[in-house]
NUKOLLO-418608 format. One record per residue (C-alpha): x, y, z. Coordinates in steps of 0.1 Angstrom, whole numbers, padded with zeros to 4 digits, always signed. Layout:
// NUKOLLO-418608
XYZ...
END
This chain:
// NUKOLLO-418608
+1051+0955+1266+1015+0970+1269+0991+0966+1242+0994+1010+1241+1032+1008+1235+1027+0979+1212+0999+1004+1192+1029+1032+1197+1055+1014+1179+1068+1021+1145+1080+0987+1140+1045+0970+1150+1033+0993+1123+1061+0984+1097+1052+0949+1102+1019+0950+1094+1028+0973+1061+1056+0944+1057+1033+0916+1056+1003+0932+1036+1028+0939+1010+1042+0903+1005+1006+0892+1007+0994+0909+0977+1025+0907+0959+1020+0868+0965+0984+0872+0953+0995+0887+0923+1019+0866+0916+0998+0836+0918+0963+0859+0895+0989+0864+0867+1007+0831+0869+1043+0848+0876+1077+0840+0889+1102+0863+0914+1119+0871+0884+1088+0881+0858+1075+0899+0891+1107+0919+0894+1105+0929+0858+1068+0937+0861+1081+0960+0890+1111+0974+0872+1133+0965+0897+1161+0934+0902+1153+0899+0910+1171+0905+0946+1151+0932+0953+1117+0914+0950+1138+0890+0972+1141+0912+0997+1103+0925+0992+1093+0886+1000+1112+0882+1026+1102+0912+1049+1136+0920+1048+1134+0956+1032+1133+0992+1047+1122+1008+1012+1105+1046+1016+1076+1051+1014+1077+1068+0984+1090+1032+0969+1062+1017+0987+1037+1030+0974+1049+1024+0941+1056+0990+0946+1021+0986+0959+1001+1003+0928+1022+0983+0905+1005+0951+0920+0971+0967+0920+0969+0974+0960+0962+1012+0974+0981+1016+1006+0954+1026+1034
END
């Protein structure tokens, strides 16, 4: 694969949203001293979902994305 179909590709994209996600979620975990399940009630969401969030293994909307990511205290860019 060219770097150009790499740049062109959802997933490479997805990826990158994936892993700045579980790196601020992480982050905030660790600044207010929380565990998965604390974090998932800070969310308002289940103890499997924030599973799922941590793992990369998620295809949430964007919609939930975002909110996922102002809860924490990150602006998506």
């Amino acid at each position: 694969m060219t770097r150009q179909e790499l740049l062109s590709s959802p997933g490479y994209w997805i990826a990158g949203m994936q892993t700045e996600i579980y790196r601020c979620a992480e982050q905030f975990m660790r600044e207010h001293h929380m565990n998965r399940t604390q974090l998932a009630e800070h969310l308002g969401v289940s103890k499997g979902y924030v599973t799922q969030l941590l793992n990369g293994d998620y295809n949430f909307s964007l919609e939930k994305l975002v909110d996922l990511s102002l809860k924490i205290g990150y602006v998506p860019k």
